[in-house]
C-alpha positions as CSV (number, residue, x, y, z in Angstrom):
1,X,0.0,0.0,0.0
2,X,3.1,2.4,0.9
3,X,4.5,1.8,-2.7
4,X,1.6,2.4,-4.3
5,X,0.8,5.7,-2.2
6,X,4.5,7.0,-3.1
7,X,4.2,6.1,-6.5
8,X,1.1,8.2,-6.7
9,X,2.1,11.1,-5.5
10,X,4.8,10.4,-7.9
11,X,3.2,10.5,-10.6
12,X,1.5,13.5,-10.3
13,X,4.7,15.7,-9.8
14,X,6.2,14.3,-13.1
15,X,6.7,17.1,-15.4
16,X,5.4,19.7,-13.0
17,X,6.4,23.0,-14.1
18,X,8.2,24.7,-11.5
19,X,7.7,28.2,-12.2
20,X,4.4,28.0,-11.8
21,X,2.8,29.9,-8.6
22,X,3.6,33.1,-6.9
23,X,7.2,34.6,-6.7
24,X,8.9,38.0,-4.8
25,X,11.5,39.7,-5.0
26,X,13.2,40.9,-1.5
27,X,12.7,44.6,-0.8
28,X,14.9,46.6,-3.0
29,X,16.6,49.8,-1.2
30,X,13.7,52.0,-1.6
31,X,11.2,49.1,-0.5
32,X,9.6,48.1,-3.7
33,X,8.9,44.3,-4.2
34,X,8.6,43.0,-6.9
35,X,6.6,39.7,-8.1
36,X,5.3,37.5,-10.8
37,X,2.1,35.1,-10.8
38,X,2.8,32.2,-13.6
39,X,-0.7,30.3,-14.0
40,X,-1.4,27.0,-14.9
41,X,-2.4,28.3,-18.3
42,X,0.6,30.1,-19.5
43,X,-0.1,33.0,-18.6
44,X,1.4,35.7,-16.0
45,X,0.9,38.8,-13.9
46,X,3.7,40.9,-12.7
47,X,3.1,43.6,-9.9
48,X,5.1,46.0,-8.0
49,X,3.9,46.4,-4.4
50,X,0.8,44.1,-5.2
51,X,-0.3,46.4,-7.9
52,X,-0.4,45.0,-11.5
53,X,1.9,46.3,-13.5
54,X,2.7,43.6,-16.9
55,X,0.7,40.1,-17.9
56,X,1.6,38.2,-20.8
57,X,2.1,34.8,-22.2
58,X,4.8,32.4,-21.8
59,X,6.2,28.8,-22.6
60,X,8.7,27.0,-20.3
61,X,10.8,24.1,-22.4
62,X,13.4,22.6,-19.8
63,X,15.0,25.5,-18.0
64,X,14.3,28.6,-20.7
65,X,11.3,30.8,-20.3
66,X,10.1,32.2,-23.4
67,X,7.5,35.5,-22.9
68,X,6.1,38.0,-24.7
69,X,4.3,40.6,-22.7
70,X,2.3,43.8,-22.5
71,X,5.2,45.8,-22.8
72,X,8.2,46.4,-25.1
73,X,6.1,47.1,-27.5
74,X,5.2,43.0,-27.8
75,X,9.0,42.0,-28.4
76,X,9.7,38.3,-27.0
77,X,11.9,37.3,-24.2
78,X,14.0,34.4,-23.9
79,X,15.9,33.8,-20.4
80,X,17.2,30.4,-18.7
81,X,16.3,29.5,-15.3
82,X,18.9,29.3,-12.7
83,X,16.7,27.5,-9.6
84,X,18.2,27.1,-6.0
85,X,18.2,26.3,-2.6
86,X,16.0,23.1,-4.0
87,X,13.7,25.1,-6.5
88,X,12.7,28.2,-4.2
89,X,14.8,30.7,-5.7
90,X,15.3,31.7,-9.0
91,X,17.6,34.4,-11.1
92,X,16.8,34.7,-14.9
93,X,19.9,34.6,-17.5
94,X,19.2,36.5,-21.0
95,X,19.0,34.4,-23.6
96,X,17.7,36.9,-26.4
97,X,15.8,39.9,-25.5
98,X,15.9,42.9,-27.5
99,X,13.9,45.0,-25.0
100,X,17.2,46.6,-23.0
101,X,15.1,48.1,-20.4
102,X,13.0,45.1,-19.4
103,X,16.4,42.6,-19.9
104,X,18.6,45.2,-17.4
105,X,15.7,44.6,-14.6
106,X,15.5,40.8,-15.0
107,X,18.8,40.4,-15.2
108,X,19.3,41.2,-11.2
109,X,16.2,40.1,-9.8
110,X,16.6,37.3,-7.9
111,X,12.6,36.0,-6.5
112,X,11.9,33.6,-4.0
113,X,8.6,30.8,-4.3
114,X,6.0,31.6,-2.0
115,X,4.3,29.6,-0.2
């Protein structure tokens, strides 16, 4: 019964996505947090201080994260995940973006999962 219990719960974790759910930034010098919402559906919703600021569409293939947004005029992002501390952090790496002003801000945010 304990085999088939784990293996259960197993199988509903493989090929989990785990970007998806809600994730902050720490407080940045002048107290602003920043956060992200991806859904289920491929979607997202970004905020600043809980307020909505950018939603948008994304695919996740292995560790790169593909979005176009509201902004930037509807260019397309490409970054790689770098998880840690298990999967509960997370820093985006540029891949491609052309949008310079969105790709200087991802590229230093670090987010924690929460829970």
């Amino acid at each position: 019964m304990k085999t088939v219990l784990i293996a259960l719960v197993t199988l509903l974790f493989i090929g989990e996505n785990n970007l998806t759910g809600r994730w902050e930034s720490v407080p940045a010098p002048n107290g602003n947090v920043t956060g992200v919402v991806f859904k289920t559906d491929n979607s997202f919703e970004g905020y600043i201080n809980k307020k909505p600021f950018v939603t948008g569409k994304y695919t996740l293939e292995g560790d790169v994260l593909t979005f176009t947004d509201n902004g930037c005029n509807g260019a397309k992002g490409v970054y790689k995940l770098n998880f840690f501390s298990g999967t509960d952090s997370l820093r985006f790496q540029p891949v491609d973006d052309t949008c310079s002003r969105r790709k200087a801000g991802m590229s230093r945010l670090v987010m924690g999962r929460v829970k």
